[in-house]
C-alpha positions in Angstrom: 12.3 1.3 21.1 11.5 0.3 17.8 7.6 -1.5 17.2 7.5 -5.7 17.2 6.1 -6.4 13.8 4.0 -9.9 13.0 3.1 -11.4 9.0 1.2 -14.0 8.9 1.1 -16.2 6.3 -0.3 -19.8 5.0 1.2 -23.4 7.5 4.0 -24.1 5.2 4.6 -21.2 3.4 6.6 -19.6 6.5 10.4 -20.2 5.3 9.6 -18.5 1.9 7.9 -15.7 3.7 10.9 -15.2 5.4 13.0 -15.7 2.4 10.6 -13.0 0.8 11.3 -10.4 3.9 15.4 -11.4 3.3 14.9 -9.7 -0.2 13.5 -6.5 1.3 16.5 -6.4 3.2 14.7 -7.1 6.6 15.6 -9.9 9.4 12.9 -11.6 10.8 12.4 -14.9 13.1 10.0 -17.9 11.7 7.6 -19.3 13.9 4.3 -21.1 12.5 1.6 -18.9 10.6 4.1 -16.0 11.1 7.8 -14.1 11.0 8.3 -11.5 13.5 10.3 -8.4 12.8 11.5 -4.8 13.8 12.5 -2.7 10.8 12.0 0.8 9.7 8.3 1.9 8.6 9.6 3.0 4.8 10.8 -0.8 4.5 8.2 -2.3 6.0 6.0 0.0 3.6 8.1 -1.2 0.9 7.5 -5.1 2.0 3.7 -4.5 2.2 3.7 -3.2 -1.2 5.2 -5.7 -3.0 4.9 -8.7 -0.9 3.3 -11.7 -2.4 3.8 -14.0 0.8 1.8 -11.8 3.4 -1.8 -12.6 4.8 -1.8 -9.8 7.2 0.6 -7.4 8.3 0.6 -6.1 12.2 1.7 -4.7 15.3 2.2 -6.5 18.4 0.2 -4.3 21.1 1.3 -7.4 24.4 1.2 -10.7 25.6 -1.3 -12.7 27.9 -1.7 -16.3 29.6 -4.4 -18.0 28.4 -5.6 -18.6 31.4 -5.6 -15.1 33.0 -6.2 -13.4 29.4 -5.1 -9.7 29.9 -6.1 -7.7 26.9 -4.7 -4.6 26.1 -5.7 -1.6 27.6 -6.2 -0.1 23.4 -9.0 -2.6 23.0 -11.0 -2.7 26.3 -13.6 -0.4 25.0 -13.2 0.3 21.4 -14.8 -2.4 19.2 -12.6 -5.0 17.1 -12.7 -8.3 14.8 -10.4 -10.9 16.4 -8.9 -13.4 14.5 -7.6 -16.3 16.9 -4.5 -18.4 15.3 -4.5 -21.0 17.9 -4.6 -25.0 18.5 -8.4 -26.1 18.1 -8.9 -26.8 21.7 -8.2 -23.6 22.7 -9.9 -21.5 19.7 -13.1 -21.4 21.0 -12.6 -20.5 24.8 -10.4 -17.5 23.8 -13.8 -16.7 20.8 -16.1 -17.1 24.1 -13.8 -15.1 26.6 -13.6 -11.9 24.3 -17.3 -12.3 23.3 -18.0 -12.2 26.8 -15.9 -9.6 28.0 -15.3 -7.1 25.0 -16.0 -4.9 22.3 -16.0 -8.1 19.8 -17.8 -6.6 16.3 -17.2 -9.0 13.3 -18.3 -6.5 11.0 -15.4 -3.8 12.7 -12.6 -2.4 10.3 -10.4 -2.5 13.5 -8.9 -6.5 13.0 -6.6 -7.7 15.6 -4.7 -10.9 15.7 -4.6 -13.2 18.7 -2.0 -15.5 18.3 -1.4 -18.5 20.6 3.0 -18.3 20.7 3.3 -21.2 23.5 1.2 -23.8 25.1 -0.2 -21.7 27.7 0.8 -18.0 26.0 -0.6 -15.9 23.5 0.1 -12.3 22.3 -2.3 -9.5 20.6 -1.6 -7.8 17.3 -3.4 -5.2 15.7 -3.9 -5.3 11.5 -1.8 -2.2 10.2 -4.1 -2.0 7.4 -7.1 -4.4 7.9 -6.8 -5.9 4.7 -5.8 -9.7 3.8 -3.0 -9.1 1.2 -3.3 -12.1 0.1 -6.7 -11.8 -1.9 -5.7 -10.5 -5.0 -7.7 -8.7 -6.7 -7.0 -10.1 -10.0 -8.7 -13.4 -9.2 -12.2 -12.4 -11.1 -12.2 -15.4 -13.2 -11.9 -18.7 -10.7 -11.5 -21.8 -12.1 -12.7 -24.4 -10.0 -9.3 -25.7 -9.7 -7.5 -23.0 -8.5 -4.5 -22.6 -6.0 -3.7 -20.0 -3.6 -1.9 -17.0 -4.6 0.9 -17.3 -1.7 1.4 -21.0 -2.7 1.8 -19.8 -6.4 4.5 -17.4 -4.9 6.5 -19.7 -2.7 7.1 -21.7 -6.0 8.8 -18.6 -7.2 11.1 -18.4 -4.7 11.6 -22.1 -4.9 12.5 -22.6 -9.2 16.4 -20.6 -8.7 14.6 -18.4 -12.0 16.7 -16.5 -14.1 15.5 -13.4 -16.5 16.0 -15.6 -19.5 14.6 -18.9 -18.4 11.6 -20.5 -20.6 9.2 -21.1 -18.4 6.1 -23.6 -19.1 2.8 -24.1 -17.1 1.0 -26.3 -18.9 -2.0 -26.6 -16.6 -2.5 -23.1 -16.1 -6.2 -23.5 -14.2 -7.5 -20.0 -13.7 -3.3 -18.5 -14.1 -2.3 -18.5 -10.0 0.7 -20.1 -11.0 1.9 -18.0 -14.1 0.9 -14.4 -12.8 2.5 -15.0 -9.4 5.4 -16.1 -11.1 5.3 -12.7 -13.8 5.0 -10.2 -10.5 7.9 -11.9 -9.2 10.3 -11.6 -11.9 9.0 -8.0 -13.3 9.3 -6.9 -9.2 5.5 -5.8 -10.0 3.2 -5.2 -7.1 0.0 -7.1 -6.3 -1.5 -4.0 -5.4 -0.5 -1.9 -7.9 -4.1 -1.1 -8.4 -5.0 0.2 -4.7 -2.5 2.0 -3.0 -5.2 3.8 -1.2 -5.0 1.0 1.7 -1.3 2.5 2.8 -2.9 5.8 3.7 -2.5 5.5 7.0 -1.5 7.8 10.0 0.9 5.3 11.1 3.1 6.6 8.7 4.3 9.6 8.8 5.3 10.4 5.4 3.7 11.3 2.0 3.2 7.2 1.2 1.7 8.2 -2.2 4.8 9.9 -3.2 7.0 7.1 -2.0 5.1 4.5 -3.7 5.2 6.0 -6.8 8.9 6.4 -6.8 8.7 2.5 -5.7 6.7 1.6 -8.9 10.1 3.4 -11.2 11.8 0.1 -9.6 9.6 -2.3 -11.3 11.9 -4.7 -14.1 10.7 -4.8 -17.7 12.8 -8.1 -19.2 11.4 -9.7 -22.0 9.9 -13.0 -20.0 9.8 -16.2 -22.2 6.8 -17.4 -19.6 4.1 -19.9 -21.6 0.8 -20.3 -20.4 -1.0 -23.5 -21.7 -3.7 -25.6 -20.7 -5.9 -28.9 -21.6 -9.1 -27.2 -21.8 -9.3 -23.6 -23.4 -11.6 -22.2 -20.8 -9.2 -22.2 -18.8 -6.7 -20.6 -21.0 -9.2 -17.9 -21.2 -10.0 -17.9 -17.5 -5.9 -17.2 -17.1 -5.6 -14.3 -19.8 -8.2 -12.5 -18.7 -6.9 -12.2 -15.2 -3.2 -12.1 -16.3 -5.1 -8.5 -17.7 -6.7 -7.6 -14.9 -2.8 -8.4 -13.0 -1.3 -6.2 -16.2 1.4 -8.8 -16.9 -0.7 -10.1 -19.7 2.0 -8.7 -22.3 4.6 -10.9 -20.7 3.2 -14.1 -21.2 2.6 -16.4 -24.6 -0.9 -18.2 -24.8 -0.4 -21.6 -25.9 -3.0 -22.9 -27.7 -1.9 -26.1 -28.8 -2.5 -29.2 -28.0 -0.3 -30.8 -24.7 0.6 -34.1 -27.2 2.2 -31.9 -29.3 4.8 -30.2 -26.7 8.2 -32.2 -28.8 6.8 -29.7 -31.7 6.3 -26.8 -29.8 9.6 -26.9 -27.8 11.9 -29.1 -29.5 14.0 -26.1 -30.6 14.1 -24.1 -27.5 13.7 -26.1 -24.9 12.0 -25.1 -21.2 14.1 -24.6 -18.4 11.1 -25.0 -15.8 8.3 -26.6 -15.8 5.8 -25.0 -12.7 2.1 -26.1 -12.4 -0.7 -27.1 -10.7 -1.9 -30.1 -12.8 -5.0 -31.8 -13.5 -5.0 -35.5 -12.5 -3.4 -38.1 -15.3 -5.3 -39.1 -18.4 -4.9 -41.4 -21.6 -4.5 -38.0 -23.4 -1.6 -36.8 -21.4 0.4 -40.0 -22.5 2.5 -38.3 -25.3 2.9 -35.0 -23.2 5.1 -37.0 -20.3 6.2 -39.6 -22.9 8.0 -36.8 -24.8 8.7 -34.3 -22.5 12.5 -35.0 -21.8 13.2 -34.5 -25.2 11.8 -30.7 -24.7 14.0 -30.2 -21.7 17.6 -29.1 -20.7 19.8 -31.1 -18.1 19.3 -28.2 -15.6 15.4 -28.2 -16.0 13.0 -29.9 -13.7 9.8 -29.6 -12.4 7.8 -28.1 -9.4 4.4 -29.8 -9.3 1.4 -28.3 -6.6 -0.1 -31.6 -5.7 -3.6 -31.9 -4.1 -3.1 -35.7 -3.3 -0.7 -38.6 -4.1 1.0 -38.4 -6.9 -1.2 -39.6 -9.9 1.2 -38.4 -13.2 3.3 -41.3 -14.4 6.6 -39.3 -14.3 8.5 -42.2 -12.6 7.8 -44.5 -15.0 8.8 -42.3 -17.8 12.3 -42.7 -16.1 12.1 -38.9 -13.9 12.9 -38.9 -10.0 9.8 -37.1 -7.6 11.4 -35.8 -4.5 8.9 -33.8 -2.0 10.3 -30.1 -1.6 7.6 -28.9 0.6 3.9 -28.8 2.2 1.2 -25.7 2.6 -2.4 -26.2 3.8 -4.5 -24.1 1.6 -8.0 -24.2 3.9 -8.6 -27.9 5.4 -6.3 -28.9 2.4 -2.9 -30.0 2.0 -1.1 -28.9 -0.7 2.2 -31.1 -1.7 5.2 -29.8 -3.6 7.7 -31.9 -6.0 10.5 -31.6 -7.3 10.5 -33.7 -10.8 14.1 -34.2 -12.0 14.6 -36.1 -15.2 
């Protein structure tokens, strides 16, 4: 019988996960926090590789009642870091119980997920890899505004991109949004750059061999992506890391000013417009003001909003319609979609 997998990703970001699984060629049913799967362990080495949606990536080892928690017999003795998705009011009895009762060790490489499934039901899932695949290690240079690389991804999946699309960001923070968006379309992987964390006995293949023949997959079309922002710290902050990503090459460093986007684009027009911007000032005035003129009847806009919408798109004659919401820590994350 073939092994229950569990992903977990970000509260919101579930459907894209699954979307992202879809185009690994894997089925998978959505729950919150995760998708469960079975599949074969060259595609679900192929999934962990490139995946852009995935926190962690297990094994489901059984199931308990809360009540009567039952752990498996695997993890009785040897030592493990839990990590309890659950409702608050039950987080910190289940913390308590294993304390208590077993090998906890928050410093172990051994992490297992305890996930609560049902009101009074939970199940056990051991980390694959012990690794959160979703801190990238590109991420040197953080802007203090800066969005979560699986929230970057999920507005991939959610633009309908094509190869030859221009594609703006024009508050490009720390570049979350623009290199998430590269990786996508190239079909690069995140973790290009340590492949050492699939050596693992679980598989029982030569996974440095197959990942190599992986990376020969990997797209090379010439991206029209621009990168721009208001201050040029920033726009340093995102080139350097677009670097460290190696998709730097793909992307075009705007340095001019936002006011002037009717000259910058008036000829070839953007097809999407995907950011996370900084709140509305006076100095933003001709960049929404103008910004139809720059666009094609098929372009909109995906926003990442961190509170109420504060850009005066409306009044500038565009229609906001919320696509989606993610909680990135304690906060909420809103998308839009800005048609004009």
């Amino acid at each position: 019988m073939s092994p229950e997998f569990i992903v977990t990703t970000l509260k919101g970001a579930e459907p894209f996960l699954k979307k992202e699984l879809s185009r690994y060629g894997i089925k998978s049913n959505q729950s919150d926090y995760f998708c469960s799967l079975e599949t074969t362990k060259k595609q679900l080495l192929k999934f962990a590789y490139f995946s852009q949606l995935a926190e962690r990536i297990c094994i489901k080892k059984g199931e308990s009642e809360i009540k009567n928690i039952k752990v498996p017999a695997s993890l009785k003795k040897e030592p493990f870091h839990p990590i309890i998705i659950a409702n608050e009011d039950k987080k910190d009895s289940i913390r308590e119980y294993l304390e208590e009762n077993r090998a906890v060790r928050y410093n172990s490489e051994k992490v297992v997920l305890i996930i609560q499934q049902e009101e009074n039901n939970l199940f056990w899932a051991e980390d694959l890899f012990s690794i959160d695949f979703s801190k990238r290690d590109y991420k040197v240079f953080i802007s203090p505004r800066t969005l979560h690389p699986i929230i970057g991804a999920s507005l991939a999946y959610m633009s309908q991109l094509k190869p030859d699309y221009r594609i703006f960001d024009p508050f490009c923070n720390d570049g979350v949004v623009i290199i998430e968006l590269a990786l996508f379309m190239l079909h690069k992987s995140p973790n290009f750059y340590r492949k050492h964390i699939f050596d693992k006995e679980f598989f029982d293949f030569n996974t440095e061999r197959y990942l190599e023949e992986l990376d020969k997959q990997e797209k090379n079309p010439k991206l029209r992506l621009v990168a721009s922002d208001t201050h040029t710290g920033s726009l340093s902050y995102t080139r350097k890391n677009a670097k460290i990503a190696g998709v730097h090459k793909k992307i075009q460093f705007s340095r001019k000013e936002l006011e002037w986007i009717d000259a910058e684009f008036y000829k070839e027009p953007i097809n999407r417009i995907i950011s996370f911007p900084k709140p509305y000032s006076k100095r933003l005035k001709d960049f929404y003001h103008y910004l139809k003129e720059c666009l094609t009847k098929e372009s909109f806009l995906l926003y990442a909003l961190d509170k109420e919408l504060d850009h005066p798109l409306e009044k500038e004659g565009f229609s906001v319609e919320e696509k989606a919401e993610f909680w990135q820590g304690k906060k909420k994350i809103k998308i839009v979609k800005i048609n004009p």
